[in-house]
C-alpha positions in Angstrom: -7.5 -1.8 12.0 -10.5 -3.6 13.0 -11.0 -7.0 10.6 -14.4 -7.9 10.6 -16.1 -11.3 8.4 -19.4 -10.5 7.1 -21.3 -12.9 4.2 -24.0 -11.5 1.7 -26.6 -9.2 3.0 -25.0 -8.8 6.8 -24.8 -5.2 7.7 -21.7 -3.3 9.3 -22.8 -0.2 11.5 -20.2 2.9 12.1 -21.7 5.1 14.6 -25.1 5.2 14.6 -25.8 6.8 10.9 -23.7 4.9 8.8 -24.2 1.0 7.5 -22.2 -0.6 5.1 -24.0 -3.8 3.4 -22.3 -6.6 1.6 -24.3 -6.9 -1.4 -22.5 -9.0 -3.6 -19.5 -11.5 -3.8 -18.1 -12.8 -7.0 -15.1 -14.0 -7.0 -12.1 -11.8 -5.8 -14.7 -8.7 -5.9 -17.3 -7.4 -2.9 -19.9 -5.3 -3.9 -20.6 -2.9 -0.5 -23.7 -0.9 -0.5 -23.0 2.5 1.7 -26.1 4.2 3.9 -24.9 7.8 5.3 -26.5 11.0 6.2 -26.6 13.5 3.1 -23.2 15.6 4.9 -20.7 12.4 4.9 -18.7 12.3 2.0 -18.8 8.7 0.8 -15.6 8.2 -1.9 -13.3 5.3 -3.5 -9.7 5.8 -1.9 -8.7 6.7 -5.1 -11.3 9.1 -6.1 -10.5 10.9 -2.6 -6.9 11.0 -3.1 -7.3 12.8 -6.8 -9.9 15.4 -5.3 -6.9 15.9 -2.3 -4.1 16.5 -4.7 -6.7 19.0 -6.7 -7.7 20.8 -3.8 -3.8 21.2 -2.7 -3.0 22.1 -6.2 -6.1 24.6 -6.4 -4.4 26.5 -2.9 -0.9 26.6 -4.2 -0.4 25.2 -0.4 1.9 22.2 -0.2 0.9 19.7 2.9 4.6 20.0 4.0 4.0 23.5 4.7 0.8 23.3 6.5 2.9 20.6 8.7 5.3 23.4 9.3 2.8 25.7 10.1 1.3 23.8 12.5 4.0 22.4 14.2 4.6 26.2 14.6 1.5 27.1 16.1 2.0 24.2 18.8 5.0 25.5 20.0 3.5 28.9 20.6 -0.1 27.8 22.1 -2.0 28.3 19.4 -0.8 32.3 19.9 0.7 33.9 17.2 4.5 34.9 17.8 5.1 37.8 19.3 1.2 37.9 21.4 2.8 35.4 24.1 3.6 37.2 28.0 7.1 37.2 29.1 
């Protein structure tokens, strides 16, 4: 992780498209102002976790599963079983 100090108005770049602005400090609190192209989802942690564990429940796919099926997939190459040459 990458800990950076930054005071009122100083500007943070990530990549060349996003900035991240301090615009406020009070106290224990930062107040960040966000710039990013239209197609970046910008979300509170929390706020992306709860649209995660909808979209999982909306699949009826558990991430322990997809883990499995991966980790399947690597072992064959990205092939499907049964397509590999003996």
């Amino acid at each position: 992780m990458l800990v950076l100090s930054r005071q009122r108005d100083e500007t943070i770049m990530i990549g060349d498209d996003i900035e991240i602005t301090v615009v406020d400090i009070r106290g224990d609190k930062v107040r960040l102002g966000i710039s990013a192209p239209r197609q970046i989802q910008v979300h509170r942690k929390e706020v992306y976790e709860a649209i995660q564990r909808e979209n999982t429940a909306a699949t009826g796919v558990q991430v322990d599963d997809l883990n499995v099926a991966d980790k399947n997939l690597r072992k064959h190459n990205g092939k499907p079983p049964g397509t590999q040459k003996i």
